[in-house]
N, C-alpha and C positions, 0 to 999 in steps of 0.2 A: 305555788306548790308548798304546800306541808316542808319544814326542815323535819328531816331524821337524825338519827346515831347511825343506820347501818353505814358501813366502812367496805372502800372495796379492798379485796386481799389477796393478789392474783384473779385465780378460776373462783372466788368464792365474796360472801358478803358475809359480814360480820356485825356482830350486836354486841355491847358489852352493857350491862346494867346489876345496879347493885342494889336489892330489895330490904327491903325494909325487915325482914325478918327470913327466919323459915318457914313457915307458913306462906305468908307471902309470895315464894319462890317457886313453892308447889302449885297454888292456885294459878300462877301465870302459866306454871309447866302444863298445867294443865288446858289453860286458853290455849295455848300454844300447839298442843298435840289436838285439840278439836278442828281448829282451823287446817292443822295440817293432813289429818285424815279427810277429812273434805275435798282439799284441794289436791288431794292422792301427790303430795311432795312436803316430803320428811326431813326436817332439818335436824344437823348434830346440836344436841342440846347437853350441856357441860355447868354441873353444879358444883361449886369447889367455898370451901368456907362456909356453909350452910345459905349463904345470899346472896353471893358472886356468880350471876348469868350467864353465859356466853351460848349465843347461837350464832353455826354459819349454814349458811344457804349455797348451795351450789346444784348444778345438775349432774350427777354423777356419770348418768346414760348418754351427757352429751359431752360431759369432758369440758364444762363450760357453764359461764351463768348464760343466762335463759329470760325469756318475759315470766316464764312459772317462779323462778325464783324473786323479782322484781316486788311480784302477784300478791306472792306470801308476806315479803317483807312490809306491801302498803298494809296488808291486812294485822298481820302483829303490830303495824305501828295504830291502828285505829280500836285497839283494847283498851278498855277503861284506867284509865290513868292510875286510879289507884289499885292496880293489879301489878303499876311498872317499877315508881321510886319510891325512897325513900321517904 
């Protein structure tokens, strides 16, 4: 099994990642929002610093993480690498 960064945090999954630019941070936001329109499950996505990431995944309608939210995370974590670090 793949290691990840997502973190669990209570009812929720966490990602922290710090991008290489601004730029950078849009083109992931933007992997991000394609996969997650697909899989019709939206994660809070939190840009602070111009390249400081943070996404959590939670299911809000269940009050609870989920295999959807699991789903989403394998999938963000199988984005082109140089979409992620530094």
């Amino acid at each position: 099994m793949k290691k990840t960064a997502w973190k669990r945090a209570g009812k929720s999954l966490i990602l922290k990642l710090t991008m290489k630019d601004f730029p950078a941070a849009l083109a992931f936001i933007r992997a991000v929002a394609k996969l997650a329109e697909a899989e019709d499950h939206h994660p809070d996505i939190h840009l602070t610093r111009y390249r400081n990431l943070r996404l959590e995944l939670t299911t809000h309608d269940a009050g609870a993480l989920t295999e959807r939210d699991y789903r989403l995370a394998a999938k963000i974590d199988k984005l082109p690498r140089r979409l992620k670090r530094v």
